[in-house]
N, CA, C and O atoms as a CHARMM CRD file, in Angstrom:
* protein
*
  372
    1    1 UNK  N      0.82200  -1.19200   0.00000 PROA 1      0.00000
    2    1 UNK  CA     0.00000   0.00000   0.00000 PROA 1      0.00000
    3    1 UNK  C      0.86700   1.25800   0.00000 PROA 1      0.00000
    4    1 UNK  O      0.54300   2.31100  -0.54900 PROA 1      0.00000
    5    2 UNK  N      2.04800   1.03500   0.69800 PROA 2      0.00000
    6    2 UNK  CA     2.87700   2.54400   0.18400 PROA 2      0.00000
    7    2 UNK  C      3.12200   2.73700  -0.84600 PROA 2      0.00000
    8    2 UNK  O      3.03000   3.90500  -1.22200 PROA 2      0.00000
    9    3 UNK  N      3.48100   1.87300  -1.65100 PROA 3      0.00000
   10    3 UNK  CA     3.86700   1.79100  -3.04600 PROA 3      0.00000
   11    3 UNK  C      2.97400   2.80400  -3.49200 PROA 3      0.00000
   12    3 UNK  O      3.36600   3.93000  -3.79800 PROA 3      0.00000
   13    4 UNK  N      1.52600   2.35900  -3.54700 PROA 4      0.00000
   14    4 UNK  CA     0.10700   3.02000  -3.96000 PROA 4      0.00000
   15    4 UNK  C     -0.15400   4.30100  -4.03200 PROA 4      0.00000
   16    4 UNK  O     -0.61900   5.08000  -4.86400 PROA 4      0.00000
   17    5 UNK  N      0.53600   4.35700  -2.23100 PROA 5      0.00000
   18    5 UNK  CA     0.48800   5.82500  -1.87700 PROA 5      0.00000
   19    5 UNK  C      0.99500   6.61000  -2.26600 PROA 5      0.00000
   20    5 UNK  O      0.40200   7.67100  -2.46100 PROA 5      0.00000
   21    6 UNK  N      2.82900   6.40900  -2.67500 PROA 6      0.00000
   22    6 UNK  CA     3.32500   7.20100  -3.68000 PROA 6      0.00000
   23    6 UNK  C      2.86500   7.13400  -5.02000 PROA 6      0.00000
   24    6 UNK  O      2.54300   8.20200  -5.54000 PROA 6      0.00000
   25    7 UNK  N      2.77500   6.13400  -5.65200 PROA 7      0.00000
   26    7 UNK  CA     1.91800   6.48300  -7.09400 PROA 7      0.00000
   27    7 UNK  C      0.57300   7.66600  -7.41000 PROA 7      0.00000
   28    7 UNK  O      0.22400   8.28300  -8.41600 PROA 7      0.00000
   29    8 UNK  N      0.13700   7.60500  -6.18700 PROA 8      0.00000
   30    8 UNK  CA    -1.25100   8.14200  -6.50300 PROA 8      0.00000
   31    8 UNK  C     -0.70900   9.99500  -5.81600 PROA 8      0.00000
   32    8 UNK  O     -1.29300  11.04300  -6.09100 PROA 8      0.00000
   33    9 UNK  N      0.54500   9.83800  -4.90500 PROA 9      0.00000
   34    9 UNK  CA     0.91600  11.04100  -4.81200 PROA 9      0.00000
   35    9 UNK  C      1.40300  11.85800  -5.78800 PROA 9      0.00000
   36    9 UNK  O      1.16200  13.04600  -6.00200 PROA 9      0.00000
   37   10 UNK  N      2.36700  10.81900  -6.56000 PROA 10     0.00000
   38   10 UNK  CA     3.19000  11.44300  -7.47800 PROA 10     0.00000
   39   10 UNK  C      2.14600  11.76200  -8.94000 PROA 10     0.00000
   40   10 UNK  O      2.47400  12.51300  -9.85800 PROA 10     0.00000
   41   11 UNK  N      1.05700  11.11000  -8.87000 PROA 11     0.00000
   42   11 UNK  CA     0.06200  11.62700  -9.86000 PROA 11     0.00000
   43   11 UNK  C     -1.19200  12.62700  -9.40900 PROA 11     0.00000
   44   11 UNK  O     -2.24700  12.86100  -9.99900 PROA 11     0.00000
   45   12 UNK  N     -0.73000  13.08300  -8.25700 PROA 12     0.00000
   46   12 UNK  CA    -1.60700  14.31400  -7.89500 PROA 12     0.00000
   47   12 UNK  C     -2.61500  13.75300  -6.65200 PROA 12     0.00000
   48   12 UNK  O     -3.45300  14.63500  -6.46100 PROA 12     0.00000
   49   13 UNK  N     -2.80900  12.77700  -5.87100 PROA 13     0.00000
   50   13 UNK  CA    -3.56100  12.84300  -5.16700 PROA 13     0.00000
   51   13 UNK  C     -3.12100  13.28600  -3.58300 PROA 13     0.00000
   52   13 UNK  O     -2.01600  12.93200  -3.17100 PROA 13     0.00000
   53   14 UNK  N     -4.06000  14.09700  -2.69000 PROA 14     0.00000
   54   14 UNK  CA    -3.76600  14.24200  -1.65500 PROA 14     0.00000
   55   14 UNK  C     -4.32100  13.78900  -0.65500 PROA 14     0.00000
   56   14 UNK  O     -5.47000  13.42300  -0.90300 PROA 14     0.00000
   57   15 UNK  N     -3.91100  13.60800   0.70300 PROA 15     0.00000
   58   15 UNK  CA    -4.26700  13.35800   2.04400 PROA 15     0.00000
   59   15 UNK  C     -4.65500  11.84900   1.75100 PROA 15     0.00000
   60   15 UNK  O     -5.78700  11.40200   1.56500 PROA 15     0.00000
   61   16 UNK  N     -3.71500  11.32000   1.75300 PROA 16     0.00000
   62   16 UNK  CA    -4.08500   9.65700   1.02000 PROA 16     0.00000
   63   16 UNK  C     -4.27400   9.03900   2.58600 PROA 16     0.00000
   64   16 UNK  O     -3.49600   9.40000   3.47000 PROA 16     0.00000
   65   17 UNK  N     -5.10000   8.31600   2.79400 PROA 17     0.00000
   66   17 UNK  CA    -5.17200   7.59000   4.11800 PROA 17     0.00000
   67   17 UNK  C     -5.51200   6.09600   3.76600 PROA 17     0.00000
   68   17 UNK  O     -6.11700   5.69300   2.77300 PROA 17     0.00000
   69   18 UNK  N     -4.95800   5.32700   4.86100 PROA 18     0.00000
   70   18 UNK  CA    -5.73800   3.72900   4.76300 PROA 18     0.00000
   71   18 UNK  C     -6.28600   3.25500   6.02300 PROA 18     0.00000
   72   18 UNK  O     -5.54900   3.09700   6.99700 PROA 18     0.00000
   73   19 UNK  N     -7.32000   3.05800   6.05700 PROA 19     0.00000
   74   19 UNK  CA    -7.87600   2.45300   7.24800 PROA 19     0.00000
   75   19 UNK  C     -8.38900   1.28300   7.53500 PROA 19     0.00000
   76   19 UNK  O     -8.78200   0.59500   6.59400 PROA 19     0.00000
   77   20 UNK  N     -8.49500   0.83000   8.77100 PROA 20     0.00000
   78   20 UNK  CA    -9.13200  -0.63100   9.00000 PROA 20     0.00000
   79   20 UNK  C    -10.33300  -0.85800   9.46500 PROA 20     0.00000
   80   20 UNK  O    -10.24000  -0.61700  10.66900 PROA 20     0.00000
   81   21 UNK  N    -11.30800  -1.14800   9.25300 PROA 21     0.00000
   82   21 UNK  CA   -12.65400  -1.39200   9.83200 PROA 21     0.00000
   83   21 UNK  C    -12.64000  -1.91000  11.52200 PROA 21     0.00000
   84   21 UNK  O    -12.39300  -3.11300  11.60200 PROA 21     0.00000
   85   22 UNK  N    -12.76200  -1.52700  12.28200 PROA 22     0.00000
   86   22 UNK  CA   -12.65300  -1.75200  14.15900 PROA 22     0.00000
   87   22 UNK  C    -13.90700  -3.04900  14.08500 PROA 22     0.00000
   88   22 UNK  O    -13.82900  -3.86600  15.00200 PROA 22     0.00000
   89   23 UNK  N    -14.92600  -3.24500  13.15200 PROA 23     0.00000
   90   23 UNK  CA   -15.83200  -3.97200  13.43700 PROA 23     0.00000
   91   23 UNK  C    -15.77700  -5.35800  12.73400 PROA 23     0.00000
   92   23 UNK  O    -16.31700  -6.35200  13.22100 PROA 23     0.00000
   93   24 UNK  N    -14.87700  -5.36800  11.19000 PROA 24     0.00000
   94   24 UNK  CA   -14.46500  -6.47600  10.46900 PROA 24     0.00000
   95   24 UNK  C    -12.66400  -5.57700   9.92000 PROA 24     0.00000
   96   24 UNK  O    -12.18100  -4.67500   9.23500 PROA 24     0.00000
   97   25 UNK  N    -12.30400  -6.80700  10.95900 PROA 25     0.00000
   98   25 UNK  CA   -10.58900  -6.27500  10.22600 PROA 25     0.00000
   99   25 UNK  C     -9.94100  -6.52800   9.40000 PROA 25     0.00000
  100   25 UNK  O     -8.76700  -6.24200   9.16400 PROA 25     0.00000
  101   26 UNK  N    -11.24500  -7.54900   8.47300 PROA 26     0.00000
  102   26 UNK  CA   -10.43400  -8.04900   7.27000 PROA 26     0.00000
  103   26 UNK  C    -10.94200  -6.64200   6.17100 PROA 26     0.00000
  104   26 UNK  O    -10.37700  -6.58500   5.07900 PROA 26     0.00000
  105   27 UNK  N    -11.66400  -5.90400   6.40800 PROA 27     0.00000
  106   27 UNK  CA   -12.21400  -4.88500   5.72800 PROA 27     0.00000
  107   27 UNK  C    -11.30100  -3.37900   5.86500 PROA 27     0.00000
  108   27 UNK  O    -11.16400  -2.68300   6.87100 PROA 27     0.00000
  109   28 UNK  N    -10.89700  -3.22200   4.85800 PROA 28     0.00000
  110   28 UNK  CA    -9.47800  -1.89300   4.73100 PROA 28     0.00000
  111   28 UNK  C    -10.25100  -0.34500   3.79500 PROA 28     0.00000
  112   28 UNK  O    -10.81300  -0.65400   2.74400 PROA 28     0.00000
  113   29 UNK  N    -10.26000   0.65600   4.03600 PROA 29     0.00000
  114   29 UNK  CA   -10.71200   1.92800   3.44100 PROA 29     0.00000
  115   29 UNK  C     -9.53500   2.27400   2.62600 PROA 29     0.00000
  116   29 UNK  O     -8.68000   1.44900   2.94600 PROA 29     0.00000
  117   30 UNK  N     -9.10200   2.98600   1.83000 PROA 30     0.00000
  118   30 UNK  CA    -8.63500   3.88100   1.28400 PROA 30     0.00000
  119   30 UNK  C     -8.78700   5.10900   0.49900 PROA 30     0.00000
  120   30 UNK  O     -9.08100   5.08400  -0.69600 PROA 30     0.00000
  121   31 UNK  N     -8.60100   6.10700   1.11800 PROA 31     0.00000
  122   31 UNK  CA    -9.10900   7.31200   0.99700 PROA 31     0.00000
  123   31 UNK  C     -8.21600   8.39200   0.17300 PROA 31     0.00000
  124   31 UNK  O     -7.08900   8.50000   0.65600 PROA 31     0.00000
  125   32 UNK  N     -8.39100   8.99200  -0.65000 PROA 32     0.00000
  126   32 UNK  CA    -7.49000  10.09400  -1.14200 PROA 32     0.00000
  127   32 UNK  C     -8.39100  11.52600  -2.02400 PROA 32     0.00000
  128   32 UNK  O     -9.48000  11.52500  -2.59800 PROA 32     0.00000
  129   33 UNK  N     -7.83800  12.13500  -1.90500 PROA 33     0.00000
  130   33 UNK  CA    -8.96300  13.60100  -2.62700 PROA 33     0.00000
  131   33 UNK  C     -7.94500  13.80600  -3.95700 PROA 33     0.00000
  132   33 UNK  O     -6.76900  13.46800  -3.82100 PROA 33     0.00000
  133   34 UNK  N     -8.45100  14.41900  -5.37600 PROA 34     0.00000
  134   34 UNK  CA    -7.64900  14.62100  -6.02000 PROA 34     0.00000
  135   34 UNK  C     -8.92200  16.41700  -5.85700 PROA 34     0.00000
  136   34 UNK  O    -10.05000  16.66300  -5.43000 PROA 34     0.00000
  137   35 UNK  N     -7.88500  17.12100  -6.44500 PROA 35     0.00000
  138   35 UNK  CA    -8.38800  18.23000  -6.80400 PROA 35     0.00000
  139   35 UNK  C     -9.21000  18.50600  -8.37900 PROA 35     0.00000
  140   35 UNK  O     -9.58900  19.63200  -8.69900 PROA 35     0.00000
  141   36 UNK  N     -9.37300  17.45700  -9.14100 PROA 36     0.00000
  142   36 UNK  CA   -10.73400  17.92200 -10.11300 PROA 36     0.00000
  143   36 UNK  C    -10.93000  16.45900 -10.73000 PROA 36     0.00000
  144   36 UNK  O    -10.15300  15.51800 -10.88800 PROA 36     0.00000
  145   37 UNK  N    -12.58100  16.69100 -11.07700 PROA 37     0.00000
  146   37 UNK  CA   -12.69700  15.29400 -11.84100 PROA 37     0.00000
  147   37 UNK  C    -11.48300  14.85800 -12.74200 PROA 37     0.00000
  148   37 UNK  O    -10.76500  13.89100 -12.48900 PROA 37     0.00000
  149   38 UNK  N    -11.34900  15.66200 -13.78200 PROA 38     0.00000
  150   38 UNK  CA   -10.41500  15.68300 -14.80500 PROA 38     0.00000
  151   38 UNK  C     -9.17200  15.27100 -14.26700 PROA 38     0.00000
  152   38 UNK  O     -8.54300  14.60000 -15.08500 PROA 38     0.00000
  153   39 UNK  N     -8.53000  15.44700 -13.07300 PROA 39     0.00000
  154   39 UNK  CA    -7.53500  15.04100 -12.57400 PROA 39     0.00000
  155   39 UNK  C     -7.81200  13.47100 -11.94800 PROA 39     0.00000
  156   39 UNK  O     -7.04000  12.55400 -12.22600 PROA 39     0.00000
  157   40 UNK  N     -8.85800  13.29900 -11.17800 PROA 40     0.00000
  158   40 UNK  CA    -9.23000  12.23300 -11.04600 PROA 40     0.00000
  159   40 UNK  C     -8.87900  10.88400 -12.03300 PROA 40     0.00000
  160   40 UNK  O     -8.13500   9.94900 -11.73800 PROA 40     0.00000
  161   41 UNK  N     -9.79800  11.11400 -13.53700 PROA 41     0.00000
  162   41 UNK  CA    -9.31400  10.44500 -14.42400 PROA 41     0.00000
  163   41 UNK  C     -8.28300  10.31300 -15.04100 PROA 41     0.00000
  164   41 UNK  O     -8.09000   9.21400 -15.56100 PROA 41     0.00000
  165   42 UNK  N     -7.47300  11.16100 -15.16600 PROA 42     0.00000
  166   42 UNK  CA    -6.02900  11.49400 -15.71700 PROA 42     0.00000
  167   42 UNK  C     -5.01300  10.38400 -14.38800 PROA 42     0.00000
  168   42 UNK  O     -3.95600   9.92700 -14.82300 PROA 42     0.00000
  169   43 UNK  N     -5.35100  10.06200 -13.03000 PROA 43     0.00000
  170   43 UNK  CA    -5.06500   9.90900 -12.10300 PROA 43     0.00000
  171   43 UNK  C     -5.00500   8.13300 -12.83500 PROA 43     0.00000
  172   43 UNK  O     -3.96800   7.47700 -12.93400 PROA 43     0.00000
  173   44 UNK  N     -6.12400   7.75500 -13.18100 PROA 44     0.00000
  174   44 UNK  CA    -6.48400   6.06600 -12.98400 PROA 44     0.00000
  175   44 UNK  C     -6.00000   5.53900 -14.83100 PROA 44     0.00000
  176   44 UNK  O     -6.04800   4.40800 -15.31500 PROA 44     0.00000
  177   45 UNK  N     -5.64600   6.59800 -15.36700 PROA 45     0.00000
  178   45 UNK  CA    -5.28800   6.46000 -17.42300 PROA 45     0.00000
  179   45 UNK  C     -3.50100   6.56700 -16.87400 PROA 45     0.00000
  180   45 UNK  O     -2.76200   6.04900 -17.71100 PROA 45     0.00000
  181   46 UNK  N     -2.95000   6.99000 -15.96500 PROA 46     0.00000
  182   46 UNK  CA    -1.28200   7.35600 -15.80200 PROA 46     0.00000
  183   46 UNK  C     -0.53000   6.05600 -15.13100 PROA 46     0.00000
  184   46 UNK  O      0.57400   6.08600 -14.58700 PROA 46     0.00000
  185   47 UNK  N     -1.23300   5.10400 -15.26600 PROA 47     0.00000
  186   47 UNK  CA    -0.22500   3.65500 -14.60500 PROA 47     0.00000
  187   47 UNK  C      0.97400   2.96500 -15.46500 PROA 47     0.00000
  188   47 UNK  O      0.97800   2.43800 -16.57800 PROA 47     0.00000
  189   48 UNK  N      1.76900   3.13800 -14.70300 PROA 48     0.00000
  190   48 UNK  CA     3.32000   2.47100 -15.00100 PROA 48     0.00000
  191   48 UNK  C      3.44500   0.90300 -15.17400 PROA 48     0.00000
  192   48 UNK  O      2.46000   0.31800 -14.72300 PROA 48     0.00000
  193   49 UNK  N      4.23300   0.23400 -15.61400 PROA 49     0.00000
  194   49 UNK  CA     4.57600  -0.78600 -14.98000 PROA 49     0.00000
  195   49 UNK  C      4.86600  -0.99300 -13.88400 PROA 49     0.00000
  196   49 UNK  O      4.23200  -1.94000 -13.41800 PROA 49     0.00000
  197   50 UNK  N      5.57200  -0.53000 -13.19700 PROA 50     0.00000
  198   50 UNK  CA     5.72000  -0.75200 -11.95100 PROA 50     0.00000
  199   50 UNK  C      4.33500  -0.41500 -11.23000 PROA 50     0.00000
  200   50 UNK  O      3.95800  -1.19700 -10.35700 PROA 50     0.00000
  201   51 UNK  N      3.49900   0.77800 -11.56100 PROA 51     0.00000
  202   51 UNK  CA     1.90100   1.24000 -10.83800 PROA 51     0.00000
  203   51 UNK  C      0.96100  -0.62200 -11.26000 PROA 51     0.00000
  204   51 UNK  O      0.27700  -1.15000 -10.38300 PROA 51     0.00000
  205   52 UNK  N      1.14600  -1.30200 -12.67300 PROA 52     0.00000
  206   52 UNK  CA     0.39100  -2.14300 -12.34300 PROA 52     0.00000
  207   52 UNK  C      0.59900  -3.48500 -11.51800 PROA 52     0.00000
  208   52 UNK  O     -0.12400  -4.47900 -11.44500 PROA 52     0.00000
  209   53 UNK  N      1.96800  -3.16000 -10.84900 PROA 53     0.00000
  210   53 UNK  CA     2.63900  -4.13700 -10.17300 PROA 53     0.00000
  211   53 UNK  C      1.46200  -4.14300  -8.44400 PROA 53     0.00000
  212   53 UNK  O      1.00500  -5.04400  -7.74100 PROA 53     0.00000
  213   54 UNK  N      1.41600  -2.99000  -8.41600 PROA 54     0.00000
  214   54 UNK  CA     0.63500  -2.89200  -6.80500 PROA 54     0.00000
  215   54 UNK  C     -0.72400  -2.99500  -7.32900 PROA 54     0.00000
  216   54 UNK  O     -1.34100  -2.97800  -6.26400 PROA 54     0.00000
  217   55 UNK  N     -1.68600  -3.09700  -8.31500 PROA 55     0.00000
  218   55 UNK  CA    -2.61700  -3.45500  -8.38700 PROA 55     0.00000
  219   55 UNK  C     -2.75100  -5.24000  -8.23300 PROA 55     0.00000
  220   55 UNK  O     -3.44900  -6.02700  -7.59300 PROA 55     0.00000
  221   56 UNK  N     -1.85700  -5.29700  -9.03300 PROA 56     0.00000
  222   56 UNK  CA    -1.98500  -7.21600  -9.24300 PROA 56     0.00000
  223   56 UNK  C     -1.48800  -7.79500  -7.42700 PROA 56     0.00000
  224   56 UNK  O     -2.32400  -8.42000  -6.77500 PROA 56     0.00000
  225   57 UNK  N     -0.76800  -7.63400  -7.11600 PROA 57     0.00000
  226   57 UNK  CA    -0.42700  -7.80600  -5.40400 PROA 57     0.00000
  227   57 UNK  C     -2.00200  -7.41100  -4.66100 PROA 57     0.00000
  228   57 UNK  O     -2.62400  -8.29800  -4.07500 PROA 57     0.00000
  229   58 UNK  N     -2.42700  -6.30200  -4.74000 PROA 58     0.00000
  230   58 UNK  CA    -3.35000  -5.99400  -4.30700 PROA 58     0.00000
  231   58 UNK  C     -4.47900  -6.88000  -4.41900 PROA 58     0.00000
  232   58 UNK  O     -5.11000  -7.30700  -3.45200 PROA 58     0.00000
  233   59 UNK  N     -4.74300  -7.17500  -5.77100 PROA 59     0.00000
  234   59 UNK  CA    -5.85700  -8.25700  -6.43400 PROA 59     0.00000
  235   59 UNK  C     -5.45300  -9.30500  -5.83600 PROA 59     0.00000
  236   59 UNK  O     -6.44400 -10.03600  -5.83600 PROA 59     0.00000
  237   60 UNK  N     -4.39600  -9.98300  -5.18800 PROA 60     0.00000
  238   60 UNK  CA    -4.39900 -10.77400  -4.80800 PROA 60     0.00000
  239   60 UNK  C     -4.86100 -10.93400  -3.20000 PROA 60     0.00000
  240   60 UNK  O     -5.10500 -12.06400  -2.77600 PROA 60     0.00000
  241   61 UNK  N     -4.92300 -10.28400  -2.71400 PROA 61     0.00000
  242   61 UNK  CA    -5.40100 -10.07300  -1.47500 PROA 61     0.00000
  243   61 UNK  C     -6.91500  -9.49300  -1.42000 PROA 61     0.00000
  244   61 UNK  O     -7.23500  -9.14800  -0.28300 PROA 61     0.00000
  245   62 UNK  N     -7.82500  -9.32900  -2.32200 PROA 62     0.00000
  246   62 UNK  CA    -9.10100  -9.43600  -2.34500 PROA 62     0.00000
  247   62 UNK  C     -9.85400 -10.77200  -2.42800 PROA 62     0.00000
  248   62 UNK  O     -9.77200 -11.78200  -3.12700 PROA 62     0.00000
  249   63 UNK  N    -10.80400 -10.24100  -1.17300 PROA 63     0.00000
  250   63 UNK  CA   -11.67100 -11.48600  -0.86800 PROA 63     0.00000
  251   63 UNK  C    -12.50400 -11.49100  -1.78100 PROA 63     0.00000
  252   63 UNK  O    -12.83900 -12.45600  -2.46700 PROA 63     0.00000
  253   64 UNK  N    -12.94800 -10.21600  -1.84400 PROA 64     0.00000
  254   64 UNK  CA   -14.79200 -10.05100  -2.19000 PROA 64     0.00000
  255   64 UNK  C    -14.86200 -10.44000  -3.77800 PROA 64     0.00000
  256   64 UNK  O    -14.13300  -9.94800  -4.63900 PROA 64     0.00000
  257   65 UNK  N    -15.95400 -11.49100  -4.01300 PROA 65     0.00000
  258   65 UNK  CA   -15.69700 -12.41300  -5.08800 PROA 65     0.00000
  259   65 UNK  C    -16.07200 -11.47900  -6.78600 PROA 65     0.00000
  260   65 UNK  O    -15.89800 -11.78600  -7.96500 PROA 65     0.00000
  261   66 UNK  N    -16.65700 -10.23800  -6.06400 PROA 66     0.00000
  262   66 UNK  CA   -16.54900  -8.88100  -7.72900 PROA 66     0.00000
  263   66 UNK  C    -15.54100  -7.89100  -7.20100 PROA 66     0.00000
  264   66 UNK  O    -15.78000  -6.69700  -7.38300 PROA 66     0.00000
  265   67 UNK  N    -14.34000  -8.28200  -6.50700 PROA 67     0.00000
  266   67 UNK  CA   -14.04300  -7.33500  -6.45600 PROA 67     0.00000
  267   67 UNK  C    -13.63500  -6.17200  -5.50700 PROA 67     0.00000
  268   67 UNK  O    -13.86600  -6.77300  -4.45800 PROA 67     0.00000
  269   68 UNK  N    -13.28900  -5.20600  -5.18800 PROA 68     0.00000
  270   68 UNK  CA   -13.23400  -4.05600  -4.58700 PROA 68     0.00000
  271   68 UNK  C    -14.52400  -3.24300  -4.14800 PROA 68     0.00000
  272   68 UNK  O    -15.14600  -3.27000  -5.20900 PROA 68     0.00000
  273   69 UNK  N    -14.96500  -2.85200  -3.65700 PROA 69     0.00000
  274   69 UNK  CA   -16.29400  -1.60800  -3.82400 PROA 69     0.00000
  275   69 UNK  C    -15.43100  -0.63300  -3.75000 PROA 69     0.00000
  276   69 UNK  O    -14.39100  -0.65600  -3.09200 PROA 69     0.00000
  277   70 UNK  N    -15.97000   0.55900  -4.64900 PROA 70     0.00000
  278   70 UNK  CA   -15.81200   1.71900  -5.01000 PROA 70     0.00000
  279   70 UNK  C    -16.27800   2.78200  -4.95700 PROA 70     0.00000
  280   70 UNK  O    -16.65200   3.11200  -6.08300 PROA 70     0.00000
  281   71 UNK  N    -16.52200   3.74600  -4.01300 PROA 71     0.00000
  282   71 UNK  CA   -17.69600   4.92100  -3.91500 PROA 71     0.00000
  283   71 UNK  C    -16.63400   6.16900  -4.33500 PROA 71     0.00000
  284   71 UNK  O    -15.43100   6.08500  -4.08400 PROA 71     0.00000
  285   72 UNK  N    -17.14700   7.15900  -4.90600 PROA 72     0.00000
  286   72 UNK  CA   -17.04900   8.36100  -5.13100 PROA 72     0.00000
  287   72 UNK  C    -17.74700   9.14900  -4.71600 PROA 72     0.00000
  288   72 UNK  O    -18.96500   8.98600  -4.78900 PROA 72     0.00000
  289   73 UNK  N    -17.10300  10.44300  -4.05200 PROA 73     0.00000
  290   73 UNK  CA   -17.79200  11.65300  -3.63400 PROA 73     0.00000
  291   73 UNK  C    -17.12900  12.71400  -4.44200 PROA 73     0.00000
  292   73 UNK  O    -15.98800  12.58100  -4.88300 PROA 73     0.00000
  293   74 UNK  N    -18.07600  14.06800  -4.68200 PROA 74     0.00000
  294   74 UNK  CA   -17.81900  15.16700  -4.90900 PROA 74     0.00000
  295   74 UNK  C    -17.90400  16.13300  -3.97400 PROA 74     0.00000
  296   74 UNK  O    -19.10600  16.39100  -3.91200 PROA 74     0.00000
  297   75 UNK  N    -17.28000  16.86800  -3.15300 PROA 75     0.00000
  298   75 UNK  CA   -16.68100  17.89100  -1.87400 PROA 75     0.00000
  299   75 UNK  C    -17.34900  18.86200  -2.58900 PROA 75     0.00000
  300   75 UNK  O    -17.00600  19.19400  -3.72400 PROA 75     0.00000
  301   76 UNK  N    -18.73000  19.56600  -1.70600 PROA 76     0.00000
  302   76 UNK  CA   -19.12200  20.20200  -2.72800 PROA 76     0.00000
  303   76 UNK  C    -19.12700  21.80300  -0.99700 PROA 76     0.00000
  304   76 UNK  O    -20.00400  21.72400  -0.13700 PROA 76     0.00000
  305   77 UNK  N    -18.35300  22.61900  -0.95400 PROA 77     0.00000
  306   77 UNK  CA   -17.99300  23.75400  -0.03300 PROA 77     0.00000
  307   77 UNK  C    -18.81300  25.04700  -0.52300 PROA 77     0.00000
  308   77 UNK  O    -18.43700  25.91800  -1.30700 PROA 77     0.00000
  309   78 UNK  N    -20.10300  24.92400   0.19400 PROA 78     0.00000
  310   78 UNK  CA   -21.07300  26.35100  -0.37000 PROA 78     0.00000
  311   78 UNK  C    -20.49900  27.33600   0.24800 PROA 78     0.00000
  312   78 UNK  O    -19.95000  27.33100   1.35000 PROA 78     0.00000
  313   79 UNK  N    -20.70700  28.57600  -0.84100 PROA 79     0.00000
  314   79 UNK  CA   -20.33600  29.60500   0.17600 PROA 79     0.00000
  315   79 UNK  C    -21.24900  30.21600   1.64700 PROA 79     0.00000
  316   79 UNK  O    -22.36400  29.96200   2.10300 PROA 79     0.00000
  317   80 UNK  N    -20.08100  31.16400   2.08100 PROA 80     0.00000
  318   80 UNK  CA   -21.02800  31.41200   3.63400 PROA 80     0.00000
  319   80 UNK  C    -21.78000  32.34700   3.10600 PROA 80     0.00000
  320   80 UNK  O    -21.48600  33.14800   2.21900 PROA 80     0.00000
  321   81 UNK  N    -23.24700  32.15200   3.97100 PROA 81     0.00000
  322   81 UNK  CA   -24.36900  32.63800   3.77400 PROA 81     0.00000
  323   81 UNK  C    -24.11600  34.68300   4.44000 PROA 81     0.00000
  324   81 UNK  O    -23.37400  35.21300   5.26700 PROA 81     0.00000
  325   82 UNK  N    -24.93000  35.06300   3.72800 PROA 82     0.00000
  326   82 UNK  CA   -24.80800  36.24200   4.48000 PROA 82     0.00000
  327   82 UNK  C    -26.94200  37.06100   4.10500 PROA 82     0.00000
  328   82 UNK  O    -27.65600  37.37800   3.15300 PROA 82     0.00000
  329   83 UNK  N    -27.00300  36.98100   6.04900 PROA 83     0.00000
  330   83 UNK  CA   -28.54700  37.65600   5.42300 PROA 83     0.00000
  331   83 UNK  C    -29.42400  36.75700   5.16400 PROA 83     0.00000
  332   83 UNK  O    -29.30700  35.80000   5.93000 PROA 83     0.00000
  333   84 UNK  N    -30.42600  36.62700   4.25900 PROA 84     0.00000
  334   84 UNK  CA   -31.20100  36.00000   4.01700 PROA 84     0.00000
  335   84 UNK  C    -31.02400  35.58700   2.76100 PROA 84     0.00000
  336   84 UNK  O    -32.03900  35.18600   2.19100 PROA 84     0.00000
  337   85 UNK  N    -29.75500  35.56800   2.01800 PROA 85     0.00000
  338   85 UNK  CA   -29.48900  34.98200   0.39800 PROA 85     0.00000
  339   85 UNK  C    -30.01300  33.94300   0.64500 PROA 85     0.00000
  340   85 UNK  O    -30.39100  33.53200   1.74200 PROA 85     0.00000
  341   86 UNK  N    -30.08600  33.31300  -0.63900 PROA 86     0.00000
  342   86 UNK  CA   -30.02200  31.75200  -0.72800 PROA 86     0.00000
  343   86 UNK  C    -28.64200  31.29800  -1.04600 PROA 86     0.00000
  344   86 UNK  O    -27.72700  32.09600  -1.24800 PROA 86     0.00000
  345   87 UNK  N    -28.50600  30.03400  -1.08800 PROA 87     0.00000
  346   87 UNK  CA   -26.90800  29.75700  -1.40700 PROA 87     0.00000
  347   87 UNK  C    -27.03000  29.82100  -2.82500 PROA 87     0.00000
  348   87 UNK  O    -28.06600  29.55200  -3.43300 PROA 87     0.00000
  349   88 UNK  N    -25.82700  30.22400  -3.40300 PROA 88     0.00000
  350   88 UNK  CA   -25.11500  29.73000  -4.81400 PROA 88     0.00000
  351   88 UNK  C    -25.20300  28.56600  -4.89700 PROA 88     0.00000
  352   88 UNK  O    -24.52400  27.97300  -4.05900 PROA 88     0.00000
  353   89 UNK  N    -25.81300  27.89900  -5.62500 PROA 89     0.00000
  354   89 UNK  CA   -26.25600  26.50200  -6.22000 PROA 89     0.00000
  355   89 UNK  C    -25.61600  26.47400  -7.41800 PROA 89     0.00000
  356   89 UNK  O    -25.43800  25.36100  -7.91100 PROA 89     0.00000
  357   90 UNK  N    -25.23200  27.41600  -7.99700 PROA 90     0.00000
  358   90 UNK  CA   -24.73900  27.03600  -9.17700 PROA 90     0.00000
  359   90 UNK  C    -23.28800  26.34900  -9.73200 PROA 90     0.00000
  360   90 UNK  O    -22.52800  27.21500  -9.29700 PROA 90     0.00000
  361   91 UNK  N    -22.55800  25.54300 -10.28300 PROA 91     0.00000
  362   91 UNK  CA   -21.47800  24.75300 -10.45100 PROA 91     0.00000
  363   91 UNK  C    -20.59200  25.37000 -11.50900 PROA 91     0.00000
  364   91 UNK  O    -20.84200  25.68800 -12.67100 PROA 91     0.00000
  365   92 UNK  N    -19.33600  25.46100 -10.69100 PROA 92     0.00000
  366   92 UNK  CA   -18.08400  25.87600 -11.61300 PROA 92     0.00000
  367   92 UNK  C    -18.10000  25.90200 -13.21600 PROA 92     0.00000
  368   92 UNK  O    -17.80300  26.91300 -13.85100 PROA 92     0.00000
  369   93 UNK  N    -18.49300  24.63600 -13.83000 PROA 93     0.00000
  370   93 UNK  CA   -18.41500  24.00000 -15.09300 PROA 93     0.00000
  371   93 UNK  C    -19.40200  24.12300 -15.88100 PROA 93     0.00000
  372   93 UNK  O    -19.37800  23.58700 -16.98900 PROA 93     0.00000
């Protein structure tokens, strides 16, 4: 998993964390933020040989019979309210 961690650093991701489930410890999190979708994908298209070396190790240590689960979030930081506005709802893009 360090391996990982630098790969995914050296391709832009930050605050990379790994965690263990306290309730099933065979169950592991890994967490990282990239700063834009577009970077996101540019993030998972940039693997090395050596980057598909820690996937296949990795695959080998999965139980779950499809696989990994995978969730995505979007960090979405409204601005502060002032008064009785409504918020800016509207999106960068």
């Amino acid at each position: 998993m360090l391996g990982r961690r630098r790969m995914f650093s050296r391709n832009g991701a930050r605050f990379w964390t790994l965690a263990r489930d306290t309730q099933d410890p065979e169950n592991w999190s890994e967490r990282y933020e990239i700063a834009t979708w577009f970077d996101y994908l540019r993030l998972n298209e940039r693997i090395t040989r050596d980057d598909a070396g820690y996937f296949e190790e990795l695959a080998k240590l999965e139980k779950a019979v499809n696989g990994p689960s995978v969730r995505r979030t979007i960090l979405y930081q409204p601005r502060t309210l002032t008064g009785d506005s409504p918020p800016d709802t509207s999106m960068p893009f």
